[in-house]
FIDRENVEX-545491 format. One record per residue: residue number from 1; residue in one letter; x, y, z of N, C-alpha, C in turn. Coordinates in Angstrom, 3 decimals, always signed. Example, Ala and Ser with C-alpha at 12.3 -4.5 7.8 and 13.67 -1.06 7.14 Angstrom:
<rs>
+-----+------+----------+----------+----------+----------+----------+----------+----------+----------+----------+
: seq : type :     n.xx :     n.yy :     n.zz :    ca.xx :    ca.yy :    ca.zz :     c.xx :     c.yy :     c.zz :
+-----+------+----------+----------+----------+----------+----------+----------+----------+----------+----------+
:   1 :    A :  +13.190 :   -5.690 :   +7.800 :  +12.300 :   -4.500 :   +7.800 :  +13.200 :   -3.300 :   +7.800 :
:   2 :    S :  +12.850 :   -2.250 :   +7.080 :  +13.670 :   -1.060 :   +7.140 :  +12.900 :   +0.030 :   +7.870 :
+-----+------+----------+----------+----------+----------+----------+----------+----------+----------+----------+
</rs>
This chain:
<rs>
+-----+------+----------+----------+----------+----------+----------+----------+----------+----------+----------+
: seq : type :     n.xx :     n.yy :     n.zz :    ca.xx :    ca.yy :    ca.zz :     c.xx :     c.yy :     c.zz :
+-----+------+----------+----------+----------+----------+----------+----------+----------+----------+----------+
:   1 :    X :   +6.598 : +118.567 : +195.752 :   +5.346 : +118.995 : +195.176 :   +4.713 : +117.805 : +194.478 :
:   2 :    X :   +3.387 : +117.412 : +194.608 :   +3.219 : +116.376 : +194.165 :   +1.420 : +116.912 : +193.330 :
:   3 :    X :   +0.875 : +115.915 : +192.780 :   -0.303 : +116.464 : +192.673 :   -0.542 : +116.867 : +191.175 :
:   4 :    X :   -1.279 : +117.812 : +190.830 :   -1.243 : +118.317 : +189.545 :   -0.229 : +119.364 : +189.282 :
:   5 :    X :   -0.185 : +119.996 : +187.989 :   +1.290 : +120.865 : +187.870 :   +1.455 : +121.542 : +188.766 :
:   6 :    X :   +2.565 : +121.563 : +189.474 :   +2.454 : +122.845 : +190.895 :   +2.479 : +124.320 : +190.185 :
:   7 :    X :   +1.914 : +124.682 : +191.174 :   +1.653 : +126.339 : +190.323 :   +2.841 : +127.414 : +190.608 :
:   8 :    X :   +2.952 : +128.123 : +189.655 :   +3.941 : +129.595 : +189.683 :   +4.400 : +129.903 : +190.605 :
:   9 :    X :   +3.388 : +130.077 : +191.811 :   +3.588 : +130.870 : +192.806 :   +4.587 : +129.910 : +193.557 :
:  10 :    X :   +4.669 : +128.951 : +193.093 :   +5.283 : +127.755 : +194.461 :   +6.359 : +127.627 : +193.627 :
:  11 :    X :   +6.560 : +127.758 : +192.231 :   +7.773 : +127.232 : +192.180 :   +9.479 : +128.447 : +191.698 :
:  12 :    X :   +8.542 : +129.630 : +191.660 :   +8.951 : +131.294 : +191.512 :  +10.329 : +130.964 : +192.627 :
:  13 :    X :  +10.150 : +130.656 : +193.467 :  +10.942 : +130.863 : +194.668 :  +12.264 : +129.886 : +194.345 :
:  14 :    X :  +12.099 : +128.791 : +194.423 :  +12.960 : +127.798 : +193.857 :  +14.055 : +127.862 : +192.452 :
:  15 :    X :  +13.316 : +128.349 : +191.896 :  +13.740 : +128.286 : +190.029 :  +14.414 : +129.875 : +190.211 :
:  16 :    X :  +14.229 : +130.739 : +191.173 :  +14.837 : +132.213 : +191.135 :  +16.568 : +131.430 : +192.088 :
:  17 :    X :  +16.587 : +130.435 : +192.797 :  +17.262 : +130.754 : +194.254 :  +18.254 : +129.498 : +193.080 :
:  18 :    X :  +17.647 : +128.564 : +192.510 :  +18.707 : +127.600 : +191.728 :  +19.580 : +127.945 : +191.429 :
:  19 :    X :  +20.979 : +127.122 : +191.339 :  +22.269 : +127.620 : +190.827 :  +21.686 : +126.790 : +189.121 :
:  20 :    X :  +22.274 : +127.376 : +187.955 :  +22.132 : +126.922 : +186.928 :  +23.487 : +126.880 : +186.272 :
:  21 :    X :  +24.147 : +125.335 : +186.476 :  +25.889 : +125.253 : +186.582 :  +26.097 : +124.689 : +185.306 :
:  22 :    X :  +26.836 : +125.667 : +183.807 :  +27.269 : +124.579 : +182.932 :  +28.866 : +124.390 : +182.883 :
:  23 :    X :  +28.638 : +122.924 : +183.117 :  +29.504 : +121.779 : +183.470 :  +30.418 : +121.700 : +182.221 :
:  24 :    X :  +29.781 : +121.397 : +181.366 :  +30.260 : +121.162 : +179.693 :  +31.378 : +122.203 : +179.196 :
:  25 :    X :  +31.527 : +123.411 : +180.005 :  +32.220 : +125.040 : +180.016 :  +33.386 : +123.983 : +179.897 :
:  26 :    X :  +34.859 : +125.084 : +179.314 :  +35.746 : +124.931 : +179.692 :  +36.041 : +126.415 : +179.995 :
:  27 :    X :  +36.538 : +126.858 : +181.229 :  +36.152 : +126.354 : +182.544 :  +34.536 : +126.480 : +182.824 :
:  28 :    X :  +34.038 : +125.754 : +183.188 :  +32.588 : +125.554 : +183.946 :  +32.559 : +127.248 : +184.667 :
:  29 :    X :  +31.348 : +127.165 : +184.684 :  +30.223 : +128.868 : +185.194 :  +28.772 : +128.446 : +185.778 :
:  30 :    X :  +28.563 : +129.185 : +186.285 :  +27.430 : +128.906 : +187.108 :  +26.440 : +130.612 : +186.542 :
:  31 :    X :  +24.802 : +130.219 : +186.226 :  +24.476 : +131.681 : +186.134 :  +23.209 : +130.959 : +187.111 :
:  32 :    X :  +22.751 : +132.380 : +187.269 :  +22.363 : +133.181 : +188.213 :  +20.843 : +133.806 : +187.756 :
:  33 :    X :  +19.707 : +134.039 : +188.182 :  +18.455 : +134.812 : +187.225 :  +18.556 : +135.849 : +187.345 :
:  34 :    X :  +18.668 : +136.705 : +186.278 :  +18.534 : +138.182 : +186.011 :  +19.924 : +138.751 : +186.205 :
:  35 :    X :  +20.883 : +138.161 : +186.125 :  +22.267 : +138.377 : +186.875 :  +23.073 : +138.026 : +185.436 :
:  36 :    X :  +23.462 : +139.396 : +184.569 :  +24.181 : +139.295 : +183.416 :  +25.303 : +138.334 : +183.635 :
:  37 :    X :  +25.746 : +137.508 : +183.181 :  +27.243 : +136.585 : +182.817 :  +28.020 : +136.861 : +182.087 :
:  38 :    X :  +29.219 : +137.317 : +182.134 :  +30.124 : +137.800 : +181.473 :  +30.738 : +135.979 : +180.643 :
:  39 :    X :  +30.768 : +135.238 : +181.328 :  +31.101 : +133.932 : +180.575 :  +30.069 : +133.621 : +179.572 :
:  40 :    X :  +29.022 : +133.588 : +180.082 :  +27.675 : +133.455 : +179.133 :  +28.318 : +134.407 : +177.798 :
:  41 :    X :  +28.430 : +135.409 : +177.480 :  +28.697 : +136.477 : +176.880 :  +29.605 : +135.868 : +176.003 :
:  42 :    X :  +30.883 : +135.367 : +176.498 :  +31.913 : +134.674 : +175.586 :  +31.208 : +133.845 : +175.090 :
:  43 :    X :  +30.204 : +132.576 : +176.110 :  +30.379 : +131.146 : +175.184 :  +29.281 : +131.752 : +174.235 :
:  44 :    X :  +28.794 : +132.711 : +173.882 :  +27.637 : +132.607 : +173.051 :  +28.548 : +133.345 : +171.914 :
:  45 :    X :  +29.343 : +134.131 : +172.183 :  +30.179 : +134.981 : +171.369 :  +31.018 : +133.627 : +170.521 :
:  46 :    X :  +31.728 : +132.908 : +171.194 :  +33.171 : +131.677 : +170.788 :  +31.970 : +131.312 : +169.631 :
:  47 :    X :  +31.183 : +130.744 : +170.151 :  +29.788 : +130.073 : +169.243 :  +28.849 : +130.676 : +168.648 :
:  48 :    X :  +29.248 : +131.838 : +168.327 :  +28.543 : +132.636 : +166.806 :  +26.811 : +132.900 : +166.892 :
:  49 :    X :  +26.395 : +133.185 : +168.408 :  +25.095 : +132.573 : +168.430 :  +24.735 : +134.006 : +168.675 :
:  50 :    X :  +23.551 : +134.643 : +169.311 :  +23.075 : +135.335 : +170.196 :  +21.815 : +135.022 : +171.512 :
:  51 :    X :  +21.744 : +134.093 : +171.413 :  +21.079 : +133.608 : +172.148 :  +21.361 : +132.109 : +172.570 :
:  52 :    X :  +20.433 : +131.722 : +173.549 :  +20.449 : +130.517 : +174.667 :  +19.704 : +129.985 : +175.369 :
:  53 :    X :  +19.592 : +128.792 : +175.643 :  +18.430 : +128.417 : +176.611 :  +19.060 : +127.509 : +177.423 :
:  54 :    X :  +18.668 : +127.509 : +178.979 :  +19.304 : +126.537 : +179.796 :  +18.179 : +125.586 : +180.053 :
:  55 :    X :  +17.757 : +124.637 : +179.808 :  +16.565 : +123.221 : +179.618 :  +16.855 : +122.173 : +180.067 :
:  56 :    X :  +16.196 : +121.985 : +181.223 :  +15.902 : +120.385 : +181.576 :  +14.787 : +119.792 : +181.371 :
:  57 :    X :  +14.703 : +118.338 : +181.089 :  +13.391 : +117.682 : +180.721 :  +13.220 : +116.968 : +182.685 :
:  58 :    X :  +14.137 : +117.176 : +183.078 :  +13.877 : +116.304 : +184.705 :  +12.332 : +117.277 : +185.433 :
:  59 :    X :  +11.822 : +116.453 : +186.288 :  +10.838 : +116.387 : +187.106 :   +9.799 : +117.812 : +186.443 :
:  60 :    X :   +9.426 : +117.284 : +185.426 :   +7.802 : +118.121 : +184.516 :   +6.950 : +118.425 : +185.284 :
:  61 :    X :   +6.416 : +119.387 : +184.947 :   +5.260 : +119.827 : +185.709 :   +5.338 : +120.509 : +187.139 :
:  62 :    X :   +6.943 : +120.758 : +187.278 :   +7.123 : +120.766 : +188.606 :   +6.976 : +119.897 : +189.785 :
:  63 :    X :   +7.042 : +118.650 : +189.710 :   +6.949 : +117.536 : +190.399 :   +7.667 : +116.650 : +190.281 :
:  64 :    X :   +8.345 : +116.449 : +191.716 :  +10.047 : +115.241 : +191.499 :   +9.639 : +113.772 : +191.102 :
:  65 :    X :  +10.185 : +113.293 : +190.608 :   +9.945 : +111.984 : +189.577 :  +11.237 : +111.660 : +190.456 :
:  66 :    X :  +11.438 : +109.583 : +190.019 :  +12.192 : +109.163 : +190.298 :  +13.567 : +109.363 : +189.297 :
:  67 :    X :  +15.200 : +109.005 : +190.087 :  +16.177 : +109.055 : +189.235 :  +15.599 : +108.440 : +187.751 :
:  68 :    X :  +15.238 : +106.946 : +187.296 :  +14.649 : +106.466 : +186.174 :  +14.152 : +107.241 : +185.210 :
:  69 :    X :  +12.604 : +108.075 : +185.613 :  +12.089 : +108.402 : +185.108 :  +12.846 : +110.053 : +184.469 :
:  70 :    X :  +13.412 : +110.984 : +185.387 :  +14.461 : +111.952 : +185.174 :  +15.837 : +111.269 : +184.023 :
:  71 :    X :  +16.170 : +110.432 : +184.388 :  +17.269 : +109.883 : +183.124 :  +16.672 : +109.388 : +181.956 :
:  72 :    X :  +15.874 : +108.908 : +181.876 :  +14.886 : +108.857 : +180.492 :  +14.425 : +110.212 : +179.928 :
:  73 :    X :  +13.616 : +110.863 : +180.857 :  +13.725 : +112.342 : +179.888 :  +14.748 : +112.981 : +179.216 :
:  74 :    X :  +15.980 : +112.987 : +180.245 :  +16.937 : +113.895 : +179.835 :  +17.645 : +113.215 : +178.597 :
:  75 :    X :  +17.798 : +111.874 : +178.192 :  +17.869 : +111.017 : +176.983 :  +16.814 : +111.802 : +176.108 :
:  76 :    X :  +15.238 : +111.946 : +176.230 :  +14.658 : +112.522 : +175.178 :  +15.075 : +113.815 : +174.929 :
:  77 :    X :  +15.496 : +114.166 : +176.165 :  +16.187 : +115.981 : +175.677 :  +17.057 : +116.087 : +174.398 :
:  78 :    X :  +18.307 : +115.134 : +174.933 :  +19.300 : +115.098 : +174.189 :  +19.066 : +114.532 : +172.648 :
:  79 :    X :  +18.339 : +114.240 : +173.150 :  +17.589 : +113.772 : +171.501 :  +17.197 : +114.973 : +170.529 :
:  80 :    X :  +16.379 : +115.197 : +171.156 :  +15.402 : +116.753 : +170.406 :  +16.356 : +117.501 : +170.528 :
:  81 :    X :  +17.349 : +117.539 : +171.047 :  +18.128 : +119.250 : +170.579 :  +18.973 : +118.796 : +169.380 :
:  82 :    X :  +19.469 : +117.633 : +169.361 :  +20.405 : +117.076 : +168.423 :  +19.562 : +117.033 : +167.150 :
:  83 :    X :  +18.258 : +116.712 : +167.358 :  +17.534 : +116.360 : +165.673 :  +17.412 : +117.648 : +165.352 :
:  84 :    X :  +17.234 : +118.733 : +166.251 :  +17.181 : +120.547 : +166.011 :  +18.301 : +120.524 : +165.264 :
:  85 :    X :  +19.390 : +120.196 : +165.558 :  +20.685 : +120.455 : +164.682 :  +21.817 : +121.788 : +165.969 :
:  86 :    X :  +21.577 : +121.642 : +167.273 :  +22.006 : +122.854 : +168.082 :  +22.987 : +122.274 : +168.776 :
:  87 :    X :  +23.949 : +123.119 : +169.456 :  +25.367 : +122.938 : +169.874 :  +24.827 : +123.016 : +171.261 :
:  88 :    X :  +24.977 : +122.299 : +172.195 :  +24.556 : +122.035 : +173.560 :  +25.591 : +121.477 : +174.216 :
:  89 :    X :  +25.258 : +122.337 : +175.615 :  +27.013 : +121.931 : +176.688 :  +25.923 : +121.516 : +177.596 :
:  90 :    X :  +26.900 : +120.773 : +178.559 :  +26.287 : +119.563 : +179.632 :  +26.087 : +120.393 : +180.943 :
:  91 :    X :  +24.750 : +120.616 : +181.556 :  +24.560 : +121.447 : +182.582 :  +23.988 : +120.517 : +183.429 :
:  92 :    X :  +23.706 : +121.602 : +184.887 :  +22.891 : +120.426 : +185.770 :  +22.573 : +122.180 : +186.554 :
:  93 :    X :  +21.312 : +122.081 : +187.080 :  +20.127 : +122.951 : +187.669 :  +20.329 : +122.422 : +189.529 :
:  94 :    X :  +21.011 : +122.899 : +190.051 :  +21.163 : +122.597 : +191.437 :  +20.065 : +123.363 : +192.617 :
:  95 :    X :  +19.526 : +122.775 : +193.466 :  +18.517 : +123.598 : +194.266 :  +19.905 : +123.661 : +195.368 :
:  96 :    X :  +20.285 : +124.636 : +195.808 :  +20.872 : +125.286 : +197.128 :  +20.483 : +124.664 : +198.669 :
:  97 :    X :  +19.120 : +124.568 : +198.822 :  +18.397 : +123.934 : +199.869 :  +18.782 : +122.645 : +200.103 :
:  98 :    X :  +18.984 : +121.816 : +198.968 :  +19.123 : +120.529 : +198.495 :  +18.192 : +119.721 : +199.012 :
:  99 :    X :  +16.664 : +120.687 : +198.647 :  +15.284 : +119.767 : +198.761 :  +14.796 : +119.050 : +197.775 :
: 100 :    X :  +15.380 : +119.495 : +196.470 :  +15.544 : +118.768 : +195.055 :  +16.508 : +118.209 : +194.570 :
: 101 :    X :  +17.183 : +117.475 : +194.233 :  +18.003 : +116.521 : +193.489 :  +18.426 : +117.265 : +192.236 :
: 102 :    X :  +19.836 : +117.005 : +192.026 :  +20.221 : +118.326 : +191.074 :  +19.540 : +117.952 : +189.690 :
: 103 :    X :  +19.434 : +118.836 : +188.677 :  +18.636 : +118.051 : +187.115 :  +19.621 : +118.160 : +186.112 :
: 104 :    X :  +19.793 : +116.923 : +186.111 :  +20.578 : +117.105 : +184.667 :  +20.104 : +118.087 : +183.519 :
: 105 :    X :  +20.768 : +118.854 : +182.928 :  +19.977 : +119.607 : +181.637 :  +20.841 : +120.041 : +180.690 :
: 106 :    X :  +20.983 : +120.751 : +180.168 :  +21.759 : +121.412 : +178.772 :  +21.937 : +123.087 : +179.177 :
: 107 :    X :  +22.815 : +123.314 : +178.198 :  +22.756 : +125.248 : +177.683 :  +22.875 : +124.763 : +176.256 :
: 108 :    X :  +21.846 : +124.803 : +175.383 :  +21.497 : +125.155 : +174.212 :  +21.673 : +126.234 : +173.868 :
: 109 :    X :  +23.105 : +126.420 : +173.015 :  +23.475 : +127.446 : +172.234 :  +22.735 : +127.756 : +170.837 :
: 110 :    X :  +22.505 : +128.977 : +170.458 :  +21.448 : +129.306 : +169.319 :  +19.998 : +129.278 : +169.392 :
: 111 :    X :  +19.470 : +128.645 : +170.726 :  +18.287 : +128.241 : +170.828 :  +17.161 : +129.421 : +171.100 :
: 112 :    X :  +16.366 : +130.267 : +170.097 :  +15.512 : +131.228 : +170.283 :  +14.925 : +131.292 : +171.340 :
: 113 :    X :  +13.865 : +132.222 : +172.269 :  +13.438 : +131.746 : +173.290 :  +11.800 : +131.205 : +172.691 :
: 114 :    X :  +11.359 : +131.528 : +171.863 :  +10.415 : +130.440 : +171.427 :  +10.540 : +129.466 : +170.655 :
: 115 :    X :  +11.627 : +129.272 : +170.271 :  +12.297 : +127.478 : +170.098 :  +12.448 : +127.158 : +171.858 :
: 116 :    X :  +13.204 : +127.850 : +172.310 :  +12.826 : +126.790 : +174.185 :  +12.060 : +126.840 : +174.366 :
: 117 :    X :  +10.758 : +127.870 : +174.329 :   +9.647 : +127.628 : +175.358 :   +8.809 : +126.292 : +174.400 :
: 118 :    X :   +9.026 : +126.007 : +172.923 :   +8.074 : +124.875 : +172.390 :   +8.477 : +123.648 : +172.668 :
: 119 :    X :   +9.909 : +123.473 : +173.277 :  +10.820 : +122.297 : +173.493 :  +10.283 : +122.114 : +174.758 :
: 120 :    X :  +10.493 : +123.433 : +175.720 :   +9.836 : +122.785 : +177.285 :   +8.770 : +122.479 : +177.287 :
: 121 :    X :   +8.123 : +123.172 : +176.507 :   +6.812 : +122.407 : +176.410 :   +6.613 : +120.947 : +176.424 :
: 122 :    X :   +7.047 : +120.536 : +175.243 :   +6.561 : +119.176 : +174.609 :   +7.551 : +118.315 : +176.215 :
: 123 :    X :   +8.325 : +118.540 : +176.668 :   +9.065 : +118.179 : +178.096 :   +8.607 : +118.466 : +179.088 :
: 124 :    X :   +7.160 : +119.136 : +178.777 :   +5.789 : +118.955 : +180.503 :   +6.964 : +120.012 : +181.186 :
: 125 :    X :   +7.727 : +121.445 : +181.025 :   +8.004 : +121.968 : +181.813 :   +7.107 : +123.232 : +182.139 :
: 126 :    X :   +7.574 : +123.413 : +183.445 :   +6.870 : +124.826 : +183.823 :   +6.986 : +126.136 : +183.176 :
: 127 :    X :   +8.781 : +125.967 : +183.553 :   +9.320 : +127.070 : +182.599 :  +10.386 : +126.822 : +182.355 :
: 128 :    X :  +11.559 : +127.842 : +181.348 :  +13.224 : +127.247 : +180.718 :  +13.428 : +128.771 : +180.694 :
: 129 :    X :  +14.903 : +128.540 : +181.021 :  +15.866 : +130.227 : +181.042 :  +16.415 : +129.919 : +180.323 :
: 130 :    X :  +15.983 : +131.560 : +179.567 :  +16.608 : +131.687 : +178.274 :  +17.675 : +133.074 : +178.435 :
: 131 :    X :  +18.623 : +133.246 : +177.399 :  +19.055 : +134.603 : +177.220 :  +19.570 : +135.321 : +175.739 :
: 132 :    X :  +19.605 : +136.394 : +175.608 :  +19.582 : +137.324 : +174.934 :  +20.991 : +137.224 : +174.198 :
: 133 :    X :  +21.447 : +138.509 : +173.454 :  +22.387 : +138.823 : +172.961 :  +23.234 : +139.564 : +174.444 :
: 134 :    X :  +22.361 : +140.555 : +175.413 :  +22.837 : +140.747 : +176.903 :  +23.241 : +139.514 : +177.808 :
: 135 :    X :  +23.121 : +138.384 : +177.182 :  +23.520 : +137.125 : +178.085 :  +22.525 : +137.191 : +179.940 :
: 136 :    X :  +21.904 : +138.029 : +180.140 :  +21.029 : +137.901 : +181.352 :  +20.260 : +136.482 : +181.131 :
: 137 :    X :  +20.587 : +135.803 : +182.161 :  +19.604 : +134.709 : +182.280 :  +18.031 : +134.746 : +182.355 :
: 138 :    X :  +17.341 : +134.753 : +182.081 :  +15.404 : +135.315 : +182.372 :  +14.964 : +133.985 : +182.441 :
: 139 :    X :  +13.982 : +133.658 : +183.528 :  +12.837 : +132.567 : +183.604 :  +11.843 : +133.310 : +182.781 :
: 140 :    X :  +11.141 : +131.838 : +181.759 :  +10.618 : +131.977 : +180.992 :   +8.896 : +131.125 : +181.279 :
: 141 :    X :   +8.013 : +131.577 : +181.875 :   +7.087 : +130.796 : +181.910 :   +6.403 : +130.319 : +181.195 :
: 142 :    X :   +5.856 : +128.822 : +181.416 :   +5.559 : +128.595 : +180.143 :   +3.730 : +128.607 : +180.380 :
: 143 :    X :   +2.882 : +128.537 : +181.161 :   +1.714 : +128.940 : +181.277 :   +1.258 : +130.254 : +180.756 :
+-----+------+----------+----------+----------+----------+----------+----------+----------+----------+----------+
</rs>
């Protein structure tokens, strides 16, 4: 997708079909959109939280950027969640198709879903999955 922000409709399909894998787990889990996680459930439980956000700063706007420019964001990610003061495990956002390049990103534990949607913001994203005290993963648009 190249161009100005790609729109909803184009990227609905993609961001539903992504595996969203955190790595950082001991043992690692993969969630799913709209698809409750029983692991989700623990790590938010182990970590005293009720909520979550899974956030990448890679390719904004919906448009693939080079490796460079994707590893520099995800440095500003890790930045801003740390000056937040939030407990974050090491994820990566995989497209299935493997027409996208996987994105490095986080699961921000404690993270409200309007603390993520102001973070993706200021990170030019489209949208960030967040979840509940139900641990369901939800895309969160940010338009």
């Amino acid at each position: 997708m190249s161009g100005a922000r790609a729109s909803r409709a184009a990227l609905e399909a993609p961001f539903r079909a992504a595996r969203y894998e955190v790595t950082g787990a001991s043992p690692p889990f993969a969630l799913a959109i709209d698809v409750p996680s029983a692991r989700l459930l623990d790590c938010q439980r182990v970590h005293a939280v009720d909520c979550s956000a899974f956030i990448t700063a890679a390719n904004p706007a919906g448009e693939q950027r080079g490796a460079d420019d994707n590893d520099r964001a995800h440095v500003r990610l890790v930045g801003a969640v740390r000056e937040r003061g939030c407990t974050a495990l090491r994820a990566r956002a995989v497209d299935p198709t493997g027409r996208w390049p996987d994105e490095e990103s986080l699961l921000v534990l404690g993270l409200s879903p309007t603390h993520a949607a102001a973070l993706a913001r200021e990170l030019g994203q489209a949208a960030v999955v967040v979840a509940g005290a139900d641990a369901v993963p939800r895309l969160l648009w940010l338009d």
